[in-house]
C-alpha positions in Angstrom: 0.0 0.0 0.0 2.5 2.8 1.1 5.4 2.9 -1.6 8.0 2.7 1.1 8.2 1.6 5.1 9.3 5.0 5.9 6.8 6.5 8.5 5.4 9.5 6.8 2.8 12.3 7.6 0.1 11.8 5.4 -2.9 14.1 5.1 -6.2 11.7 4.6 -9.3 13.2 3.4 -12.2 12.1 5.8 -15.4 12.4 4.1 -17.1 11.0 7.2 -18.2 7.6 5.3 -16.5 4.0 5.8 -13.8 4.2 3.1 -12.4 7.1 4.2 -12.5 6.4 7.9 -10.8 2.8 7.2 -7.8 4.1 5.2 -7.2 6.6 8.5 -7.3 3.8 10.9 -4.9 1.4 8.4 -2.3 4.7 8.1 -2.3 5.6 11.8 -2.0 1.4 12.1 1.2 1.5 9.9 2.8 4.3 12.1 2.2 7.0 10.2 1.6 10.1 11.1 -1.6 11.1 10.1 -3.7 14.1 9.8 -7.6 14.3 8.9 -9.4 16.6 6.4 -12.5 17.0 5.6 -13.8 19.7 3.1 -16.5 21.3 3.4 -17.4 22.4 -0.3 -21.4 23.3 -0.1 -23.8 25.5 1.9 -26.4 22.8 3.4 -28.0 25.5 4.8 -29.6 26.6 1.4 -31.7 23.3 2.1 -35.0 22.7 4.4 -35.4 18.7 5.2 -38.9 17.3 6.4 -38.4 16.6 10.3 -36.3 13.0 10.1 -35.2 13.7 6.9 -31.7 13.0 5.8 -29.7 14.0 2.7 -28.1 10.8 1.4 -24.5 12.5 0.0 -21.5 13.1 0.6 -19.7 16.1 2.2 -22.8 17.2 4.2 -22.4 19.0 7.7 -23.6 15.7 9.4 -20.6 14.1 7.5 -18.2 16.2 8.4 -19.2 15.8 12.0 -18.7 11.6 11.6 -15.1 12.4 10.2 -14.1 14.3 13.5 -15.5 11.7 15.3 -13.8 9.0 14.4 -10.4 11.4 14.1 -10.9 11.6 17.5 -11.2 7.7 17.9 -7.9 7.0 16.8 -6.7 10.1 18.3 -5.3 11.8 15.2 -5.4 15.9 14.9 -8.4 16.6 12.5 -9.5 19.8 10.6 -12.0 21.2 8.4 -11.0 23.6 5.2 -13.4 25.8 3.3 -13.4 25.2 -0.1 -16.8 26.6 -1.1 -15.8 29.2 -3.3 -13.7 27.1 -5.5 -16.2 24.2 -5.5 -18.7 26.7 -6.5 -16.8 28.1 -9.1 -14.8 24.9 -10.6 -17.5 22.2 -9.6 -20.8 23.6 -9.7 -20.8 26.2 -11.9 -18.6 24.3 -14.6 -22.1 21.2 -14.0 -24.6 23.8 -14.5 -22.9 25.5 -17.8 -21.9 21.7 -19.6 -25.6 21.2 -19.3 -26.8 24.5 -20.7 -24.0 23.5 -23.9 -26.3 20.7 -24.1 -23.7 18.4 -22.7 -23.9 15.5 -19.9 -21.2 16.6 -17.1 -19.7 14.5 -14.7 -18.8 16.5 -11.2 -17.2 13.8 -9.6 -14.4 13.8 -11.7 -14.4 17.5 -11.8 -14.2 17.3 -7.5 -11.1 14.9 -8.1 -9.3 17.1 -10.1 -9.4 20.2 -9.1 -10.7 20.0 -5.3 -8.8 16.9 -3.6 -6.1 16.3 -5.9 -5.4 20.1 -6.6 -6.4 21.9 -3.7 -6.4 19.6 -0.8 -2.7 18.5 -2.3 -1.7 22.2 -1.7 -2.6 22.0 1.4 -0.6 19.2 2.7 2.4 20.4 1.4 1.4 23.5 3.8 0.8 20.5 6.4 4.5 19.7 5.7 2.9 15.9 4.5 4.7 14.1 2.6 1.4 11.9 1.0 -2.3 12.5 0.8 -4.8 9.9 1.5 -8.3 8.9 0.2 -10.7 6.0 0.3 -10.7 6.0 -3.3 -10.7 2.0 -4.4 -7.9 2.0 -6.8 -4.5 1.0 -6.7 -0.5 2.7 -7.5 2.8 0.9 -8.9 5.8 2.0 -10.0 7.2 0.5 -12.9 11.1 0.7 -13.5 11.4 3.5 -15.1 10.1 5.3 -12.0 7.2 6.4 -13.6 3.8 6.1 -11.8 1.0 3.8 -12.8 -3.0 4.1 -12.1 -4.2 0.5 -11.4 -8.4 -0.6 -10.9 -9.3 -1.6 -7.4 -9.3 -5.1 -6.6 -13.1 -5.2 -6.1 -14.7 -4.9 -9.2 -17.9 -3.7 -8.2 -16.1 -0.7 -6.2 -13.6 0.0 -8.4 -13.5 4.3 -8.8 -10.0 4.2 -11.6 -12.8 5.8 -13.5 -13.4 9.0 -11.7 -9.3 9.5 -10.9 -8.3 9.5 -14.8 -7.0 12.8 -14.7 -4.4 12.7 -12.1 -0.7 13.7 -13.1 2.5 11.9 -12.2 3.2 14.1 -9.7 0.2 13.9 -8.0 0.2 9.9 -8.3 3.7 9.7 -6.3 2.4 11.9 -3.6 -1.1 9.8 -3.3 -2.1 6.7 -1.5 -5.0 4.8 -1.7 -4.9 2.2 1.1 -8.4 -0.1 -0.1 -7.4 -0.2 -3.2 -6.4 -4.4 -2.8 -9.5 -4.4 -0.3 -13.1 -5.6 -0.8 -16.2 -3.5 0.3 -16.4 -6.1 2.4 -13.8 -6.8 3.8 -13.3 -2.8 4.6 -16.9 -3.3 6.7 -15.6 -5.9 8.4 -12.0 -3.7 9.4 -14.3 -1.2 10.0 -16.2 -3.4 13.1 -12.6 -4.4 13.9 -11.4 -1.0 14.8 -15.1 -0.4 16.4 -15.9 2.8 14.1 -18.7 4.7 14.7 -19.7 4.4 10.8 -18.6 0.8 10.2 -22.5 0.4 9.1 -23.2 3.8 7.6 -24.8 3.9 3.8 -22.9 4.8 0.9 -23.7 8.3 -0.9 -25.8 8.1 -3.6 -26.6 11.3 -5.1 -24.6 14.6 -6.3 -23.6 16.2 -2.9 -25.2 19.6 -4.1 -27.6 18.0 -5.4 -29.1 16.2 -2.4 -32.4 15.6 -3.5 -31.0 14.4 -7.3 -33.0 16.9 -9.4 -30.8 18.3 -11.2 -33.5 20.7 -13.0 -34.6 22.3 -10.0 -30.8 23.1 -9.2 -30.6 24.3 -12.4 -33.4 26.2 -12.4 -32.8 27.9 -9.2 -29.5 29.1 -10.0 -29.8 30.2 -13.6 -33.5 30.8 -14.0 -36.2 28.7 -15.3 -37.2 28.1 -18.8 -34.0 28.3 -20.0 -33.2 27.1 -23.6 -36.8 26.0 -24.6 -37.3 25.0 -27.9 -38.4 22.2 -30.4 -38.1 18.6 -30.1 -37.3 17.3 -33.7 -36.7 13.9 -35.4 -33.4 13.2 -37.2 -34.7 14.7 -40.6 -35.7 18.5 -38.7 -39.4 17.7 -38.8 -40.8 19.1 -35.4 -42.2 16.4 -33.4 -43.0 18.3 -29.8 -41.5 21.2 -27.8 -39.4 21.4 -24.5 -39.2 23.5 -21.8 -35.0 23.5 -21.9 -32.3 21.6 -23.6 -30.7 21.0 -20.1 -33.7 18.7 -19.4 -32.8 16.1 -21.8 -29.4 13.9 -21.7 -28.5 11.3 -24.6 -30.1 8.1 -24.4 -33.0 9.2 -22.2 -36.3 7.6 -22.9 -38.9 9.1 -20.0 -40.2 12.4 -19.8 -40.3 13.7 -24.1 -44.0 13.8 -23.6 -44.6 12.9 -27.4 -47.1 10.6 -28.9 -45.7 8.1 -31.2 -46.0 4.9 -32.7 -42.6 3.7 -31.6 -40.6 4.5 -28.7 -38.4 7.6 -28.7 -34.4 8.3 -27.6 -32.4 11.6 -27.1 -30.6 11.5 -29.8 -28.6 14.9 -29.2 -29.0 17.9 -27.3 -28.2 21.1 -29.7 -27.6 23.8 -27.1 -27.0 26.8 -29.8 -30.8 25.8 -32.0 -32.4 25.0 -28.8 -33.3 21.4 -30.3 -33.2 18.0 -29.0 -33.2 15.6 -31.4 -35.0 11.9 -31.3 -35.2 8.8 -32.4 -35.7 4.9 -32.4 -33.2 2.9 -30.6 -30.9 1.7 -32.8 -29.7 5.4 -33.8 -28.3 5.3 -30.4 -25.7 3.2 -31.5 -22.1 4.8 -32.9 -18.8 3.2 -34.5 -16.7 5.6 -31.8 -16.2 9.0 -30.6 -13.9 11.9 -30.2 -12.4 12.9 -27.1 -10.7 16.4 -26.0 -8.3 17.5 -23.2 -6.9 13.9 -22.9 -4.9 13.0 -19.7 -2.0 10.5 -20.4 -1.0 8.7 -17.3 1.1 6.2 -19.5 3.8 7.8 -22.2 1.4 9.4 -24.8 1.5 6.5 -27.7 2.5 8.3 -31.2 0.5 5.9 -33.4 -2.4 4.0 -32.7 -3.0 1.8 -29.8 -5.3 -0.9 -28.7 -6.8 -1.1 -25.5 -10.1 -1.2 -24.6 -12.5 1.9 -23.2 -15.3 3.2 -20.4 -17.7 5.8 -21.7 -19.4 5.8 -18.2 -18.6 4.5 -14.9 -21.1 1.8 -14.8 -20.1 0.8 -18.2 -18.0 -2.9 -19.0 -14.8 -2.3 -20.4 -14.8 -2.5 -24.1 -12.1 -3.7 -26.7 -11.3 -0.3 -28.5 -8.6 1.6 -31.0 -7.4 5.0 -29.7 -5.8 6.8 -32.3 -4.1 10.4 -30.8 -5.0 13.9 -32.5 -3.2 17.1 -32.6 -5.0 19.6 -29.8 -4.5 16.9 -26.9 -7.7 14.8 -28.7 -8.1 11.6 -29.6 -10.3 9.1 -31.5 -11.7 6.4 -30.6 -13.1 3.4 -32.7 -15.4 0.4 -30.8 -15.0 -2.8 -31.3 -18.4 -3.1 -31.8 -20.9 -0.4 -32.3 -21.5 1.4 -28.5 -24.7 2.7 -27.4 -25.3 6.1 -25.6 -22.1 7.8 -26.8 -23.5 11.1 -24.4 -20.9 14.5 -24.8 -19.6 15.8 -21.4 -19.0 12.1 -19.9 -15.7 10.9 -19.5 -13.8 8.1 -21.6 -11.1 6.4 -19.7 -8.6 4.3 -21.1 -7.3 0.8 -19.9 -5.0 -1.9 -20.9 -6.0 -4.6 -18.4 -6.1 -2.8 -15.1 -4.1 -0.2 -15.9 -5.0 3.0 -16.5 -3.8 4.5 -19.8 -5.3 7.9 -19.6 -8.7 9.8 -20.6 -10.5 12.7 -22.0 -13.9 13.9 -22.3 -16.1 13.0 -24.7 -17.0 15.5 -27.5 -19.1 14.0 -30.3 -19.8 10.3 -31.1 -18.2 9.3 -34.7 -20.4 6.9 -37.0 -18.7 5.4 -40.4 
């Protein structure tokens, strides 16, 4: 797990959940020296619960109060950092504005980057740490040549490689990830081992600033409503319905186009610019590939085509793929076979077995 015996001062971020809480108590177990974090990143107090009521996410004021809990259970200093400007303005406001381009963003990812593995990284090094910490359940190596290598969790049903494609090489050599070779279960059973207060707390669910998972309403309320209404048209222009906003509608959706027709109906694409959303039947969900823009390398950037194989969403199987680079930090990407729900603003990770090559985000899906 740690990528030397050397006892270290490492900065874990505690989210207040199971992971997180786990990966203190193995680091402090190791003889590290270890120091909690928890960011607090939104204002909960923009939000009225019914009496009993609990927000299911992450990074919630209740949360925060679980992580200093259990940093005072294994008796390690603990403290909170505000980071609600900069999740406001590199988080939130960059989810709100892919969805009024008529894209599908991903804010988890977004978080990774630019809140814990950017700003929380910063301050360690204040901390004078020498790592950071997460839960994440994912996994490092060093290959001979020094360089750093992003690696799947052992459990395939918790593995989050996905959501970390963007880290550098500097920031892998300064990060650990001690479930990364752990099962969910077997981290619930460490967890009743060390007798944490969470060992049975749920998982988060939903967007943390999105608590009660509209997304709409969210919208709505921060930019106004009725936002980009327009037409609803079939693949040849011929207007089929109208909407009420563009950022309503995400590739591949099938509920909610209120249209009467003999055959059921898929977003298509969402054309921010005419105010359209386009429909169709099924099977014009399906492309040969896609093109992908501000691509991470975590591997040496290949100079000709590669094979590997490909996510185009986190709960998606890996699939046998040909990544060709582009000029502009892009690349293209050809299936194996034909992929459905190719949906701009998601992420597109790269692997060669369960290694992480690199990523990008989605742009446009490519057909012929």
């Amino acid at each position: 797990m740690v990528k030397n015996n050397k006892r270290k001062r490492v900065v874990i971020a505690m989210s207040g959940g199971v992971d997180s809480s786990v990966a203190a108590a193995l680091l402090k177990e190791e003889g590290h020296e270890v120091i909690g974090i928890s960011m607090q990143v939104w204002d909960y107090s923009k939000f009225t619960a019914e009496e009993g009521e609990k927000f299911d996410t992450c990074c919630s004021l209740d949360d925060i109060h679980d992580a200093r809990r259990v940093a005072e259970q294994l008796e390690i200093p603990f403290y909170v950092v505000n980071f609600e400007e900069e999740f406001q303005q590199l988080v939130i406001d960059d989810f709100i504005n892919e969805y009024l381009l008529g894209r599908t963003p991903n804010p988890c990812v977004r978080c990774n980057q630019w809140i814990k593995f950017e700003l929380l990284l910063k301050k360690a090094r204040g901390l004078g740490a020498d790592m950071i910490a997460t839960g994440h359940y994912a996994r490092t190596e060093q290959d001979a040549d020094g360089r750093y290598r992003l690696m799947k969790g052992v459990d395939p049903a918790k593995d989050q490689s996905y959501f970390l494609f963007t880290l550098t090489q500097e920031q892998l050599a300064m990060t650990l990830f001690p479930l990364g070779g752990m099962t969910k279960q077997e981290v619930r059973a460490l967890a009743a081992g060390y007798g944490l207060r969470v060992a049975e707390k749920g998982e988060s669910q939903e967007i943390c600033f999105v608590p009660d998972n509209d997304y709409v309403r969210f919208i709505e309320e921060e930019r106004g409503k009725h936002l980009l209404s327009g037409n609803i048209v079939d693949r040849t222009g011929k207007v089929l319905g109208v909407h009420d906003g563009t950022y309503r509608y995400t590739v591949g959706q099938r509920r909610g186009l209120g249209i009467a027709h003999p055959e059921p109906l898929y977003v298509l694409g969402v054309d921010a610019a005419r105010k359209e959303v386009t429909v169709g039947p099924r099977d014009a969900l399906y492309s040969d590939g896609l093109i992908a823009t501000a691509i991470n390398w975590i591997s040496p950037r290949p100079e000709t085509a590669i094979e590997a194989s490909c996510k185009i969403r986190y709960r998606h199987q890996p699939i046998p793929c040909r990544i060709i680079p582009l000029a502009d930090n892009r690349a293209e990407v050809r299936f194996g076979e034909r992929e459905k729900s190719v949906t701009p603003g998601q992420a597109v990770v790269f692997y060669d077995g369960d290694a992480v090559l690199g990523g990008g985000w989605i742009d446009e899906a490519v057909d012929g």
